[in-house]
C-alpha positions as CSV (number, residue, x, y, z in Angstrom):
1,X,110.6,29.6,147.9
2,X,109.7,29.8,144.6
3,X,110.1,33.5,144.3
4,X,113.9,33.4,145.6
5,X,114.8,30.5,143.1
6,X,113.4,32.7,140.1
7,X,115.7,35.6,141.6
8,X,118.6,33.5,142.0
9,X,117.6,32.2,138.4
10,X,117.7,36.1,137.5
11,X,120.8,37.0,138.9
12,X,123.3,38.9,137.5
13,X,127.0,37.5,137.3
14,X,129.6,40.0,137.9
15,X,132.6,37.6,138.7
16,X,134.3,36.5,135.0
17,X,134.1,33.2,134.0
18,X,136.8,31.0,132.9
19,X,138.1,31.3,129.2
20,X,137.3,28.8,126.7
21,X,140.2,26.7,125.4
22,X,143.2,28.7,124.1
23,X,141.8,28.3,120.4
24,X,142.1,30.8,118.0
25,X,139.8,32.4,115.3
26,X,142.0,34.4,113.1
27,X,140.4,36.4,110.4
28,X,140.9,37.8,106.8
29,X,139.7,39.1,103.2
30,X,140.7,37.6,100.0
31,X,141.2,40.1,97.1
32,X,139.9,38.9,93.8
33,X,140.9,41.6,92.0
34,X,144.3,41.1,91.1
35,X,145.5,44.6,92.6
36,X,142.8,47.4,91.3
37,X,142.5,47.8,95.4
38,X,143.0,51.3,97.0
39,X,145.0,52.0,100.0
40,X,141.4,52.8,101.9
41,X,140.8,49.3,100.6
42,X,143.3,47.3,102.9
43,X,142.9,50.0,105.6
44,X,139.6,49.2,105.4
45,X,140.4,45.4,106.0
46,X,142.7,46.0,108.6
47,X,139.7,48.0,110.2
48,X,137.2,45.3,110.1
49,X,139.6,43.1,112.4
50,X,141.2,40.8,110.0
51,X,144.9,39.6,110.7
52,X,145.1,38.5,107.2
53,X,144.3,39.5,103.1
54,X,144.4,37.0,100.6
55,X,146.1,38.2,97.6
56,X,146.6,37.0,93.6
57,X,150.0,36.6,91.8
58,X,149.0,35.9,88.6
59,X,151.7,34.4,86.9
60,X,149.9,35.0,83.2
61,X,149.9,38.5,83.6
62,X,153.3,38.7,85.3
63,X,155.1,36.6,82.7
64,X,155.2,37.5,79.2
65,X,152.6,36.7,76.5
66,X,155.0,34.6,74.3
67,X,157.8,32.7,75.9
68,X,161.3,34.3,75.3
69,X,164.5,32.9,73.5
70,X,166.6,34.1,76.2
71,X,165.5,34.7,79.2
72,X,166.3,33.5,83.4
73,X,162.4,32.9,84.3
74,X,163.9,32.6,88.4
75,X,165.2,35.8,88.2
76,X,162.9,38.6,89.7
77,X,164.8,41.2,88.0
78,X,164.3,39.9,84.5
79,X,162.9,42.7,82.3
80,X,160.4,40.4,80.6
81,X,158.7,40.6,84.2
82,X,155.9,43.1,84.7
83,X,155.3,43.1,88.5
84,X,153.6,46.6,89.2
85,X,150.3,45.3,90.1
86,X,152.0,42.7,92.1
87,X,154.4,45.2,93.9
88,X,151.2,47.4,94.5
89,X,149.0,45.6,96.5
90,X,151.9,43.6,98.5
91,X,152.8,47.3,99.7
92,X,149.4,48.2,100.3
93,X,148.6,45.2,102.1
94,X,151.6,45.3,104.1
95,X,151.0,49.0,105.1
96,X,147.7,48.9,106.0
97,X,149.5,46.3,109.0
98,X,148.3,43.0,107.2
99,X,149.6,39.7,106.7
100,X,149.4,38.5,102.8
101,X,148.3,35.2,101.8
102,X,149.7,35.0,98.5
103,X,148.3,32.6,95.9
104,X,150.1,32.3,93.1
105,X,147.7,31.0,89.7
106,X,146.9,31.1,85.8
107,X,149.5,30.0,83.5
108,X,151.0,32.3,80.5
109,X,149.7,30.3,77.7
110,X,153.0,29.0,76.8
111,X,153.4,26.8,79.9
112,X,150.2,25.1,79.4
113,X,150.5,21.5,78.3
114,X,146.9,21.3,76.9
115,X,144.7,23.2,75.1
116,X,141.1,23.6,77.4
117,X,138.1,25.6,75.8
118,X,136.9,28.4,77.7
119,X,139.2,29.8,80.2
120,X,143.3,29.6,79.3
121,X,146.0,29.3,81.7
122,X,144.5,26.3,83.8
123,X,145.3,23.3,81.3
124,X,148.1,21.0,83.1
125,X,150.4,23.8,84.1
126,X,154.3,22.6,83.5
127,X,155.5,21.9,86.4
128,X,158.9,23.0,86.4
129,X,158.1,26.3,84.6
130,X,155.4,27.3,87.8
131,X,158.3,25.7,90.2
132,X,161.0,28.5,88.5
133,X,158.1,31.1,88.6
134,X,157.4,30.9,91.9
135,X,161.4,31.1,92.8
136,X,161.5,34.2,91.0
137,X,158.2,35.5,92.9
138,X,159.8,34.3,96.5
139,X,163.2,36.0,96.1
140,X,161.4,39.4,94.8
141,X,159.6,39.1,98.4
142,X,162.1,37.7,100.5
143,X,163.3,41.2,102.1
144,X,165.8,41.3,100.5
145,X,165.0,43.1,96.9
146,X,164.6,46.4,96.1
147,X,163.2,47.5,99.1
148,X,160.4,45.2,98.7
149,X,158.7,43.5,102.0
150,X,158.9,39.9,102.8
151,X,156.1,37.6,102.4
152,X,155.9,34.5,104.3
153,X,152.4,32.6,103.0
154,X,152.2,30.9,100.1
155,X,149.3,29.3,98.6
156,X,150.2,27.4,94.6
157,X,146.7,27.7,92.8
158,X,143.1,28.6,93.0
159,X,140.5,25.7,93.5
160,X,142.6,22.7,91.9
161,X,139.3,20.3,92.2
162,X,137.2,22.5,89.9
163,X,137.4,22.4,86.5
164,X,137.2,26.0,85.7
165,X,140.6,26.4,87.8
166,X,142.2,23.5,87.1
167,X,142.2,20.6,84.1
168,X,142.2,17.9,83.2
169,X,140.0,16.8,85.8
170,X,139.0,13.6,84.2
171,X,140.7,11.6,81.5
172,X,137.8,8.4,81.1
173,X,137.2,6.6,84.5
174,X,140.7,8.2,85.8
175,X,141.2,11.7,88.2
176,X,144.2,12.9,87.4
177,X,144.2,16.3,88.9
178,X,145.0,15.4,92.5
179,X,148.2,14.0,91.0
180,X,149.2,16.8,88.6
181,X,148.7,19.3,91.7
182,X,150.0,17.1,93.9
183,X,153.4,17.7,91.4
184,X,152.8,21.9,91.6
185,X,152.5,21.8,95.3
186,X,155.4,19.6,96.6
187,X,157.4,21.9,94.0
188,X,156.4,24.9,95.0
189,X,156.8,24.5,98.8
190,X,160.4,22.9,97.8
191,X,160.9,26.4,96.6
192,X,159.1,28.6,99.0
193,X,160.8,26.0,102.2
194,X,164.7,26.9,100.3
195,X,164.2,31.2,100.5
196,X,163.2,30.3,104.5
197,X,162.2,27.8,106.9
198,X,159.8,29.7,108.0
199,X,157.9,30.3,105.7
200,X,154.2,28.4,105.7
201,X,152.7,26.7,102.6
202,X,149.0,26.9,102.1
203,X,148.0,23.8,100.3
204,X,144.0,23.5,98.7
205,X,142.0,26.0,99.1
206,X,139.4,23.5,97.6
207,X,136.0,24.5,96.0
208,X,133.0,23.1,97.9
209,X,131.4,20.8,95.3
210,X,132.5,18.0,92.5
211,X,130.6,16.4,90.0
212,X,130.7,15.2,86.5
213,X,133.4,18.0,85.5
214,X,135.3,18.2,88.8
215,X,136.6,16.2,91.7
216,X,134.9,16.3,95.1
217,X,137.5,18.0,97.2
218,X,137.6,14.8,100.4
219,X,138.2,12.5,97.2
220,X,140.8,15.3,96.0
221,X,142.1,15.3,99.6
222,X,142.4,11.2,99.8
223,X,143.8,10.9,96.2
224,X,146.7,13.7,96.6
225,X,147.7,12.5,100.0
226,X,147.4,8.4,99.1
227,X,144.6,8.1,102.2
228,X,141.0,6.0,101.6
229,X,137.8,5.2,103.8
230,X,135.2,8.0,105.3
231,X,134.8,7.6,108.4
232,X,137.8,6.1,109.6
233,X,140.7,7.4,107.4
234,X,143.8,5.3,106.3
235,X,146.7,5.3,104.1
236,X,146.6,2.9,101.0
237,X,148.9,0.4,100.7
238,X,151.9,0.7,98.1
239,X,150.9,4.6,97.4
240,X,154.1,6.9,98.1
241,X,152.1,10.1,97.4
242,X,152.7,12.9,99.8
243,X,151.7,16.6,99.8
244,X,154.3,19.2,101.3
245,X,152.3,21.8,103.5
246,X,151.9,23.5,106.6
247,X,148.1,25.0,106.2
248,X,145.1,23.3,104.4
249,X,142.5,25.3,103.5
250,X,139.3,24.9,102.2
251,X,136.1,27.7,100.7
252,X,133.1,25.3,102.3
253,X,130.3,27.8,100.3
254,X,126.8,26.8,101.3
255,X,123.7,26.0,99.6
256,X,121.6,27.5,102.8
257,X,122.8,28.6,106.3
258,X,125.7,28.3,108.0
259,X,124.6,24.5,109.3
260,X,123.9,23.2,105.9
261,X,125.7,20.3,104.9
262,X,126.2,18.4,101.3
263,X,124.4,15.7,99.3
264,X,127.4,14.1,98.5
265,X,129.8,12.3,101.5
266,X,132.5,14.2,99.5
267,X,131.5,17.1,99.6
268,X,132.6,20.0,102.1
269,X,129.9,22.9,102.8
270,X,130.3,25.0,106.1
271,X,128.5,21.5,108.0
272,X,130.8,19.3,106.6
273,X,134.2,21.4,107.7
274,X,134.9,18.3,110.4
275,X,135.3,16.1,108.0
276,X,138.0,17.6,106.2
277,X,139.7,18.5,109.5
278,X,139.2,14.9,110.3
279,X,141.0,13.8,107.3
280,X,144.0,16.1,107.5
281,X,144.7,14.9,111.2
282,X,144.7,11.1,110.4
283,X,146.9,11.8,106.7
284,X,149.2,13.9,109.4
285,X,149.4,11.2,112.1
286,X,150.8,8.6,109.2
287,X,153.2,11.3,107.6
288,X,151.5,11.8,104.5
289,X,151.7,15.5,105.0
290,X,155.1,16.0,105.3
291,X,155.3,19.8,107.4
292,X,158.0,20.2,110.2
293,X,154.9,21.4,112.1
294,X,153.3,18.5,114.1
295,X,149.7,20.3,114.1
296,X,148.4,21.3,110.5
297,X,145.9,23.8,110.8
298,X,143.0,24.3,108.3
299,X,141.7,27.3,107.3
300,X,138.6,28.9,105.3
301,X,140.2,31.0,102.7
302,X,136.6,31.6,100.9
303,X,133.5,32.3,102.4
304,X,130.1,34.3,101.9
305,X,127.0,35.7,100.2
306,X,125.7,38.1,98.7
307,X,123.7,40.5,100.0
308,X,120.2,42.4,99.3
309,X,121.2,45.8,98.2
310,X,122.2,45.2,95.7
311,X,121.9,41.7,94.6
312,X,118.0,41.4,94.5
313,X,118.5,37.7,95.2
314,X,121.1,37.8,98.2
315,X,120.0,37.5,101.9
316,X,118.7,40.3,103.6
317,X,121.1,42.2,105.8
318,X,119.9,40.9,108.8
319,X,119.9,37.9,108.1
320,X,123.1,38.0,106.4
321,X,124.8,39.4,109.4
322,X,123.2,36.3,111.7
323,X,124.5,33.4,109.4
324,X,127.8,35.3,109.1
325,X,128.2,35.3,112.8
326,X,127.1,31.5,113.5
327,X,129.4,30.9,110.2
328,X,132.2,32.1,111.8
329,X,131.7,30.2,115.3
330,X,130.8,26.8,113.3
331,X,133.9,27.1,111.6
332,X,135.7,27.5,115.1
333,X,134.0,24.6,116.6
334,X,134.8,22.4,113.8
335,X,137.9,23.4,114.9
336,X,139.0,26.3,112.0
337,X,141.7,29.1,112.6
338,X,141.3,31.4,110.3
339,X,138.2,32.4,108.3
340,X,138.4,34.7,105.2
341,X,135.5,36.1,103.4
342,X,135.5,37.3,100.5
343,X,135.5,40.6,99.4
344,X,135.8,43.5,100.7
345,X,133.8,45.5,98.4
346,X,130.9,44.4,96.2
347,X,132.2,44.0,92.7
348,X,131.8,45.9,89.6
349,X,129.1,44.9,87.5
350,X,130.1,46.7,84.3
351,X,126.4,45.5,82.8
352,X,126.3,42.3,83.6
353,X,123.2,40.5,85.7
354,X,123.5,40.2,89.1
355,X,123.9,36.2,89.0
356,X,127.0,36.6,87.2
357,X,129.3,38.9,89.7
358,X,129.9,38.8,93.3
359,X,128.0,41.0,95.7
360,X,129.4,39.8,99.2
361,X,131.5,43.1,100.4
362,X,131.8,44.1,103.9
363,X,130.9,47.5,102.0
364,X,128.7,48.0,99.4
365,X,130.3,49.5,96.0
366,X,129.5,53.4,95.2
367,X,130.8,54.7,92.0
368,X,134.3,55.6,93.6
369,X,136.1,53.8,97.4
370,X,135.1,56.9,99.0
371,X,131.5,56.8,98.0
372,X,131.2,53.3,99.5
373,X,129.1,52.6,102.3
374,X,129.4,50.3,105.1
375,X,126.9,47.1,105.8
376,X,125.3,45.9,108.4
377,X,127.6,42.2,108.4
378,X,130.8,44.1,108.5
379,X,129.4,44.7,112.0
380,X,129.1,40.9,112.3
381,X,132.4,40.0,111.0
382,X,134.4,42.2,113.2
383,X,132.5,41.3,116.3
384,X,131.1,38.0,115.8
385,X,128.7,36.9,118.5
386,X,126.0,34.1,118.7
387,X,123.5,33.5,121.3
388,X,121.6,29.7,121.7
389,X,118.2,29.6,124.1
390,X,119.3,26.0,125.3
391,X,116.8,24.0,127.7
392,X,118.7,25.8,131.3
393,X,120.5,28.7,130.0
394,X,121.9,30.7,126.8
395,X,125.0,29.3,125.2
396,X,127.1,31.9,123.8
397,X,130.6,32.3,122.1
398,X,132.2,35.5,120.5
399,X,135.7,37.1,119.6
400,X,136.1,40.6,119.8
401,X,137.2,43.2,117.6
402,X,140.9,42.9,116.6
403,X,141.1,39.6,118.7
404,X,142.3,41.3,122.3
405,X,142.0,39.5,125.5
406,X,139.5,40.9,128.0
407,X,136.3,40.7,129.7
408,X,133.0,41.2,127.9
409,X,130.0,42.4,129.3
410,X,126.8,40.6,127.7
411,X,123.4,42.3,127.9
412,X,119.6,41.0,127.6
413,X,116.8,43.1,125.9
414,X,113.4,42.5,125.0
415,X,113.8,44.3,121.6
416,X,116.4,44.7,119.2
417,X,117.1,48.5,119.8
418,X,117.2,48.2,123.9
419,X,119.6,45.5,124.3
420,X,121.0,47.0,128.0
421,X,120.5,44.5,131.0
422,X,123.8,43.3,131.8
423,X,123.5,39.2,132.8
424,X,127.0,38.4,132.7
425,X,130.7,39.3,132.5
426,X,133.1,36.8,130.6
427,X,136.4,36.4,130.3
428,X,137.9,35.4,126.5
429,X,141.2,33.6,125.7
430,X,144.3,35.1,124.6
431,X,142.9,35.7,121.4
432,X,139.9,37.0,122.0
433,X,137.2,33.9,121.9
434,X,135.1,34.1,124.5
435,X,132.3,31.3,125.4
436,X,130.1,30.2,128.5
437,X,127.1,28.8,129.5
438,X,124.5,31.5,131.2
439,X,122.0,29.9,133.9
440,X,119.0,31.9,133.3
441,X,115.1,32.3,132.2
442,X,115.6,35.1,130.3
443,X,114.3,34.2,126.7
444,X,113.1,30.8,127.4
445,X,110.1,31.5,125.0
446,X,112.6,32.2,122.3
447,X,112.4,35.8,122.8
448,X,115.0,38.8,123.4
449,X,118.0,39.3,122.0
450,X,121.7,39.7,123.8
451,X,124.9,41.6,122.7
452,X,128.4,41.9,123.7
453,X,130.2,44.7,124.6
454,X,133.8,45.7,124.6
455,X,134.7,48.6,124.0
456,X,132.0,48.9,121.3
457,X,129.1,46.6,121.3
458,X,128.2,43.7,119.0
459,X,125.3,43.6,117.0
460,X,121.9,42.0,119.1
461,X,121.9,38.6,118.3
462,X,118.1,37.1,118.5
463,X,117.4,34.2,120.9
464,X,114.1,33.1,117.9
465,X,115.4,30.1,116.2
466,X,115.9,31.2,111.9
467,X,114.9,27.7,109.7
468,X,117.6,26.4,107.9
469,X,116.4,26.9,104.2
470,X,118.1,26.9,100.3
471,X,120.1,29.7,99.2
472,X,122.7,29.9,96.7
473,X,126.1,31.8,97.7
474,X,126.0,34.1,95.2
475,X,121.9,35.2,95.0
């Protein structure tokens, strides 16, 4: 008796299962580098299974240096207007069959309206000089100028709740940023809205952490969109504020692994995503957010670490490529859309240490695009797949590569390198996501390691339980 129920324990499942709830998980890479990115570059992106690439406008180096006498600053045609770096990687991106997030940020120092030390172009922006900016930016992309291809996402800033982004962030016991922004973004989506109505707004993209210097981004959140109170959030009485959006986003970088959460309530690392979603669903239900979407989505537009090569102090790639894929399915639980990391390449160094540039490619930097070489968590990112030794069974969840529907085989092995005993054939959603439950003994001791297959085959995921521990993003 005992011998059949271990069989039946055993058994292989041939028959699919039924999909998980139709929930996507969209993915993308942001650009940092303000257009230096080669054809191969996006093509690359597009080849790692990303939908989307999150590209800079930078209005400072679009505009010019000093403000002209005469001059029509909505007019994409203006000659003052340099838009070749712009006009670059938009075509590239949009050949390479990607979707552009475009984030428009960095003032020309003339339309500051303070003077900050350190970085320029992030002092109190004028508002109405960004709002004719940005028209000029949307009718240039709007399909309908000089051949160039529309965009339809639109993001106003970089990080508004840190201070190297975005000031002032404190005037004595006051905050005023998430009112000043609050000012940029309803002005921007007025514009972006008036080319189309269907174009989206991307409103946040919020740095992790506050402080002393900046504004923890659920206070940032509450402030711009007049809501109080934590757990159970609620719009304050006799505040009119509103933010025009369709997406919120968020860049939830963690101290540790992809379950660590924040010291401060206000805080958002990758454990404390929920809380933001929860916050954007209550200020949606009392029409603070003002989006002729019902459901706003939220998305990570930032996300990763480095790696070792060639950061000495980033996570070792196998690691690296673990956390990334129990990154991504945290952030779909939590209930997340779209997940960007960021970059595509490692960064240049040009001599400086490795604590002080980014080292997080999909692809680690040779001395030309050609010579670079792929790692181990681009694996992981295209073909993110987790596997959980429960107390009955393995829980897993995955999305395949390029998000198509399907059925995926998943296979048990006793080492990493012979991963080949199929236990169980799934069925994913419409966009790819695939979780179930597998009734088995197979690595109740913790040990073995499963992978999915379609088409090609996911990286083995080990059943042995990694300790959360402290690591910095960025080594």
């Amino acid at each position: 008796m005992f011998l059949s129920t271990l069989l039946a324990s055993l058994a292989i499942s041939t028959a699919p299962q039924s999909a998980p709830a139709a929930r996507p998980l969209a993915t993308g890479v942001t650009v940092p580098d303000t257009g230096l990115v080669e054809q191969k570059g996006y093509d690359r992106i597009k080849g790692a299974g990303a939908k989307y690439t999150r590209v800079a406008l930078v209005w400072s180096m679009i505009a010019p240096p000093n403000k002209p006498n005469q001059w029509d600053p909505t007019n994409p045609a203006d000659p003052h207007y340099d838009w070749t770096s712009a006009d670059h990687q938009v075509v590239r991106a949009i050949r390479a069959g990607l979707i552009p997030l475009v984030q428009v940020n960095t003032a020309p120092r003339w339309a500051e309206r303070c003077v900050a030390k350190g970085k320029p172009g992030i002092c109190n922006p004028h508002p109405v000089a960004f709002q004719r900016f940005t028209r000029a930016a949307v009718r240039r992309y709007s399909g309908n100028f000089g051949g160039l291809p529309r965009l339809r996402y639109w993001e106003p800033w970089n990080e508004p709740n840190l201070h190297i982004f975005f000031k002032p962030q404190r005037k004595g016991k006051k905050r005023p940023s998430p009112a000043l922004y609050r000012n940029l973004l309803n002005r921007f989506a007025a514009v972006v809205k008036s080319s189309s109505s269907k174009n989206r707004v991307v409103g946040g993209g919020l740095a992790p952490l506050g402080g002393t210097n900046s504004t923890h981004p659920l206070d940032f959140t509450r402030r711009l969109l007049c809501m109080k109170g934590r757990k159970n959030p609620v719009p304050i009485e006799g505040c009119e504020g509103f933010g025009r959006f369709d997406i919120w986003a968020i860049n939830p970088y963690t101290t540790g692994g992809p379950t660590t959460t924040a010291t401060h309530p206000d805080d958002v690392q990758l454990g404390d995503v929920a809380e933001m979603i929860k916050l954007i669903r209550a200020a949606r239900k009392y029409g603070k957010i003002k989006s002729p979407k019902r459901y706003v989505p939220v998305w990570v537009t930032e996300f990763s670490w480095d790696s070792k090569p060639p950061d000495p102090n980033g996570l070792r790639m196998g690691l690296l490529s673990r956390w990334t894929s129990e990154a991504m399915f945290g952030s779909w639980k939590a209930g997340v859309d779209n997940f960007f990391w960021l970059s595509i390449r490692d960064w240049p160094r040009e001599g400086l240490p490795f604590s002080e540039t980014i080292q997080s490619g999909l692809w680690l930097r040779g001395a030309t695009i050609a010579k670079d070489r792929p790692k181990r968590v681009l694996k992981a990112f295209e073909f993110p797949f987790v596997a959980f030794r429960q107390p009955r069974g393995i829980l897993i969840w995955g999305r395949t590569p390029n998000s198509k529907s399907g059925r995926v085989t998943i296979r048990f092995g006793r080492s990493y390198g012979r991963v080949n005993r199929r236990i169980k054939v799934v069925r994913t959603n419409r966009f790819g996501v695939f979780q179930s439950f597998i009734r088995t003994r197979l690595g109740r001791n913790f040990r073995g390691f499963l992978s999915a297959k379609y088409g090609k085959a996911s990286l083995p995921f080990s059943l042995r339980r990694v300790r959360n521990f402290r690591h910095p993003p960025f080594g």
